[in-house]
C-alpha positions as CSV (number, residue, x, y, z in Angstrom):
1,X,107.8,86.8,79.6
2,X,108.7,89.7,77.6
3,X,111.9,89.5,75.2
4,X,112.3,92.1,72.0
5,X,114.9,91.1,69.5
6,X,115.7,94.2,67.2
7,X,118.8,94.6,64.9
8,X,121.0,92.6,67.4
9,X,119.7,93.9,70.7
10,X,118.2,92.1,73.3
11,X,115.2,93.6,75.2
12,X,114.0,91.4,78.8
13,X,110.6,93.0,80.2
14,X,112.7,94.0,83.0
15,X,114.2,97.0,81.4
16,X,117.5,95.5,80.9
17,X,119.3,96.1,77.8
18,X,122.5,93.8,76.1
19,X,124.1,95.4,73.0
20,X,125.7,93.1,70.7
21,X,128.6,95.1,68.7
22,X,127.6,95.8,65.0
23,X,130.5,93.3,63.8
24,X,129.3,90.5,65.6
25,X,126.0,90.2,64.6
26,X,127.2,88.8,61.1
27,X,129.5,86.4,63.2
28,X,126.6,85.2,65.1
29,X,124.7,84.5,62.0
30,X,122.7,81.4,61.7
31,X,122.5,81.2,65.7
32,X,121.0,84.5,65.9
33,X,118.2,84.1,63.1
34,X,117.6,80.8,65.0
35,X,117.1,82.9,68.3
36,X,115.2,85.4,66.8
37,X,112.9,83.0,65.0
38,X,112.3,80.8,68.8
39,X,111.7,84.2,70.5
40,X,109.2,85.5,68.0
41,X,107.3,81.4,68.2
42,X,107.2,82.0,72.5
43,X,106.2,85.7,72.3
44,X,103.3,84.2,69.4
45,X,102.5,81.7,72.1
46,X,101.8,83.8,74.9
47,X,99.9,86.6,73.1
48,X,102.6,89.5,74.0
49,X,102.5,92.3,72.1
50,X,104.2,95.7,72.5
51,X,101.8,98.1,71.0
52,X,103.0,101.6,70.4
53,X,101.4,104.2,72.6
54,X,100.3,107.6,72.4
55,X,103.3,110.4,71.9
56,X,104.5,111.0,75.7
57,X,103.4,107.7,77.3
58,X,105.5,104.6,78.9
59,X,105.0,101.2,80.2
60,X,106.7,101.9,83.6
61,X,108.8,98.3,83.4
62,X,111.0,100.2,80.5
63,X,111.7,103.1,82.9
64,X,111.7,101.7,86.7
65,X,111.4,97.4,86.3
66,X,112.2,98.0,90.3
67,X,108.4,99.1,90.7
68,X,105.7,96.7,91.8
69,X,102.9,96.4,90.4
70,X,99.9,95.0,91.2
71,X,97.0,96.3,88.9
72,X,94.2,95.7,90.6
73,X,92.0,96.5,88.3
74,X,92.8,94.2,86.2
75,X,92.2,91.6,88.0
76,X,88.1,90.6,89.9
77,X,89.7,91.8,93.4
78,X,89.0,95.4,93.5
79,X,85.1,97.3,94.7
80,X,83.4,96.6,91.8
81,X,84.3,92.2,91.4
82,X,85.3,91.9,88.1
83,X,88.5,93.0,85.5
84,X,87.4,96.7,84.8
85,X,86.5,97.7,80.9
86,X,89.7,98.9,79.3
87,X,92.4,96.8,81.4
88,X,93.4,94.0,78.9
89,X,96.4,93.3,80.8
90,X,98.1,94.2,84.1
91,X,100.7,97.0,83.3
92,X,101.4,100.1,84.5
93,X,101.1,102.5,82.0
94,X,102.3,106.7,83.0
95,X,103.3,109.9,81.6
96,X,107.2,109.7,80.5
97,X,108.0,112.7,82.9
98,X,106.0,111.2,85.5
99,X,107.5,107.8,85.1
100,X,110.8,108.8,85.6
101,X,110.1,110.7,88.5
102,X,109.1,107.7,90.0
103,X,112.2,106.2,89.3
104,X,114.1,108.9,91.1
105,X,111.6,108.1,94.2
106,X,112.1,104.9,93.9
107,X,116.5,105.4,93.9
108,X,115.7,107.3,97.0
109,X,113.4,104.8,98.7
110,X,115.6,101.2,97.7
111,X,118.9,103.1,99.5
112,X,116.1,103.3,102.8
113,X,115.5,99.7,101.9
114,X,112.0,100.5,100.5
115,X,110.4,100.4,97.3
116,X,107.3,101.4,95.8
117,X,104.3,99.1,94.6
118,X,101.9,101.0,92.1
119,X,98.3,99.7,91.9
120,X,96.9,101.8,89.1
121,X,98.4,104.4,86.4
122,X,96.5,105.4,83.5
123,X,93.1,104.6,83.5
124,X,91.2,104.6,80.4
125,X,88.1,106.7,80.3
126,X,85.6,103.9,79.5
127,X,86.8,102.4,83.2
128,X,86.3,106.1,84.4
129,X,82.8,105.8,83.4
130,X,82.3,102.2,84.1
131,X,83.1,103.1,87.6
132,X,80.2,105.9,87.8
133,X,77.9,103.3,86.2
134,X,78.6,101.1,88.6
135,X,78.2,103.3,91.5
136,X,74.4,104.2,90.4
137,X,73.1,101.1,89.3
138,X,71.5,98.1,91.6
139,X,73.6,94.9,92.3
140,X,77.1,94.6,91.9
141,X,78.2,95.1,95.5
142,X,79.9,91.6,96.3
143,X,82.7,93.0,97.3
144,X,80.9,95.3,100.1
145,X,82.4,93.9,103.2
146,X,86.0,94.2,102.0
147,X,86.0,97.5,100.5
148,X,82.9,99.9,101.4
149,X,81.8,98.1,104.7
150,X,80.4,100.7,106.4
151,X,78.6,102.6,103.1
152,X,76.4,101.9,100.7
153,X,77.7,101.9,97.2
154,X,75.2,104.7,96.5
155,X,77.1,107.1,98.5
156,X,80.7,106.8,97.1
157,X,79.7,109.0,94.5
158,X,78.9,112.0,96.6
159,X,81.5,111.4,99.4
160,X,84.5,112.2,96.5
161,X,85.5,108.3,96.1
162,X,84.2,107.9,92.4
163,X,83.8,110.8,90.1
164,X,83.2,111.6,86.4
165,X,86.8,112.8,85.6
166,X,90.6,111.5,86.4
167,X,93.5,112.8,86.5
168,X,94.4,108.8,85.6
169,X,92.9,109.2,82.3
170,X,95.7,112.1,81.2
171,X,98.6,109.9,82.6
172,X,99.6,111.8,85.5
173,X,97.8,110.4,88.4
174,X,99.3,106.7,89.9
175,X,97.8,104.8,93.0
176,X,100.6,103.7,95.1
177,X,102.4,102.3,98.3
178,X,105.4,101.0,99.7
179,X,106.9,97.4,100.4
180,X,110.3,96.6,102.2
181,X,112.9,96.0,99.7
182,X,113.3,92.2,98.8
183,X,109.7,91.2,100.8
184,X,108.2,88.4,98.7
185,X,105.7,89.7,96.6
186,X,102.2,88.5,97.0
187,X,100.3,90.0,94.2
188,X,97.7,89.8,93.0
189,X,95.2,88.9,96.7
190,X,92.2,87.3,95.5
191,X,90.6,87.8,99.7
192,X,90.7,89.5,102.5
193,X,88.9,91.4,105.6
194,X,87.3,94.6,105.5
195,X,89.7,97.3,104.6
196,X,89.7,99.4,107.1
197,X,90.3,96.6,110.2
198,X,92.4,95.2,112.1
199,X,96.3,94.6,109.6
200,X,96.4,90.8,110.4
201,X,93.1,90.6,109.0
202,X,93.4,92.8,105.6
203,X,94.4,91.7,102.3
204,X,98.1,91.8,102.4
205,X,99.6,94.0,100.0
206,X,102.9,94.9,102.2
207,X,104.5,94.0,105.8
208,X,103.9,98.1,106.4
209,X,101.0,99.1,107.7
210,X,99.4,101.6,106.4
211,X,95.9,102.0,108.5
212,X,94.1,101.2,105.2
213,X,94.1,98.7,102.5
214,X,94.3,100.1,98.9
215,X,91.2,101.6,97.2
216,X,89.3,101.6,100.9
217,X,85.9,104.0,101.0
218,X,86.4,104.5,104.9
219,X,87.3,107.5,106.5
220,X,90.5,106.4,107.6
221,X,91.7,106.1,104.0
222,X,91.8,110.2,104.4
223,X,96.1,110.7,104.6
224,X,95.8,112.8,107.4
225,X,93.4,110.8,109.5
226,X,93.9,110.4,113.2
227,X,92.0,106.9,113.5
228,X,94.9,105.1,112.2
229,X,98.4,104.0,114.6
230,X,101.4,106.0,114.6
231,X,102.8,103.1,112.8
232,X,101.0,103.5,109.9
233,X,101.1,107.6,110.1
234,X,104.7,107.3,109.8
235,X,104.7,105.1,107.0
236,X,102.2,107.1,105.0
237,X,104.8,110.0,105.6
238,X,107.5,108.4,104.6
239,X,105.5,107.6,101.2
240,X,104.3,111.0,100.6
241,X,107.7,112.8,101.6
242,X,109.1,110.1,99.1
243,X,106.9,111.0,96.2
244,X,106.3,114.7,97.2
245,X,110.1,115.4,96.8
246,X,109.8,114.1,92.6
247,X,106.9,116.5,92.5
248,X,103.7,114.5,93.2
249,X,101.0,116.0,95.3
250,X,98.8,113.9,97.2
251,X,95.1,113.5,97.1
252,X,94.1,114.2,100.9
253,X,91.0,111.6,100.8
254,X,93.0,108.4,99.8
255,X,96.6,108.0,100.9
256,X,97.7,105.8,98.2
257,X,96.5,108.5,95.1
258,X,99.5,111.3,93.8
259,X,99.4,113.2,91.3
260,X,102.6,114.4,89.2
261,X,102.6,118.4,88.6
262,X,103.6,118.1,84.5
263,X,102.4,121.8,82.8
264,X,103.0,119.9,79.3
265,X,100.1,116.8,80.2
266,X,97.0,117.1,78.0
267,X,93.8,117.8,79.6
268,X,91.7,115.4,77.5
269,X,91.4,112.3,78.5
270,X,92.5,109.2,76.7
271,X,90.7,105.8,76.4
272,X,93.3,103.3,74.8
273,X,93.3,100.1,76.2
274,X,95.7,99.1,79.1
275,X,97.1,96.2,76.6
């Protein structure tokens, strides 16, 4: 649930926006304040907030509410098991430039009868770091057989997988696939097989194939890798040729990471909460 009542507006979490004429909020009177007044009692209820962000930042639902998402990280079903430091909620927070550029992609996918489905945005540093912690400490590898199978979590460091610096953490960088337009959604997976094996036996995050699950430490992950079908080739084109037209470039090691080419981003990282 996510409704904002300001001055005779109504705000749904989807994006959508009602205006209510100037004259008629006096006529509404009473039943408005009443409205108001349930709204503010649910939102209370539920612990929603909408916090202001830093200048040039957006929650993606206000720009695209078309978007999946699926925060992974989040959630305990990502590499390391458990809800990463700094991700208070699942939402997709991005660059405003970058954002709308994945609205235009995503106008240009839905009339192919595709859509995008984003599993990470900005990342704060602490999870940046947490991630590197992880990687170099003992322990902590319950999630092996799904999402490093064939490495040892000592290795992802060195291989390119982790590192000490994001592109996430300036708002520019988004993890992301596709999904056929009106598929049900089965977000979040809590299992699944290792994520480089056979499709009917990975998580399912799509009907489309794409030789990889999300966030897999496996050489096929690599866009361009030739262990993969020509199914799933094709649909990693059509991904990248979607996003590359709005200005993203892809990271060559894991076919779900772009990043959007904005001159004006800072370079300093940013570690405010995903809330």
């Amino acid at each position: 649930m996510g409704i904002k009542i300001d001055e005779g507006r109504i705000l749904s979490s989807a994006g959508r926006v009602r205006h209510m004429g100037a004259a008629a909020v006096p006529r509404l009177g009473a039943k408005v304040r009443t409205l108001t007044t349930a709204a503010l009692a649910l939102l209370a209820q539920s612990g929603w907030s909408q916090e202001a962000l830093p200048p040039g930042f957006v929650r993606l639902r206000e720009v695209a509410p078309s978007i999946r998402q699926d925060i992974r990280y989040a959630g305990p079903f990502n590499f390391t098991g458990q809800i990463v430091p700094g991700y208070e909620a699942a939402q997709c927070i991005v660059r405003a430039r970058a954002a709308e550029a994945l609205a235009r992609a995503q106008a240009r996918l839905l009339a192919e009868g595709l859509g995008l489905k984003v599993y990470d945005c900005y990342r704060p540093l602490r999870a940046v770091r947490a991630f590197a912690a992880w990687s170099s400490s003992s322990g902590g590898d319950t999630m092996k057989a799904v999402f490093y199978p064939a490495l040892d979590k000592s290795e992802l460091f060195a291989l390119g997988y982790i590192a000490l610096h994001s592109r996430h953490s300036i708002g520019i960088a988004i993890d992301v696939g596709l999904v056929r337009a009106g598929e049900d959604d089965v977000s979040p997976p809590y299992k699944g097989g290792r994520c480089d094996g056979p499709f009917e036996q990975r998580v399912r995050e799509s009907s489309l194939d794409f030789g990889t699950a999300y966030d897999c430490f496996s050489d096929r992950s690599a866009t361009a890798s030739a262990s993969i079908s020509a199914n799933a080739q094709a649909n990693r084109e059509k991904l990248h040729r979607a996003l590359a037209a709005e200005g993203f470039r892809n990271y060559p090691r894991e076919w779900w990471h772009f990043e959007f080419d904005d001159p004006s981003a800072p370079t300093k990282a940013y570690d405010f909460p995903v809330r």
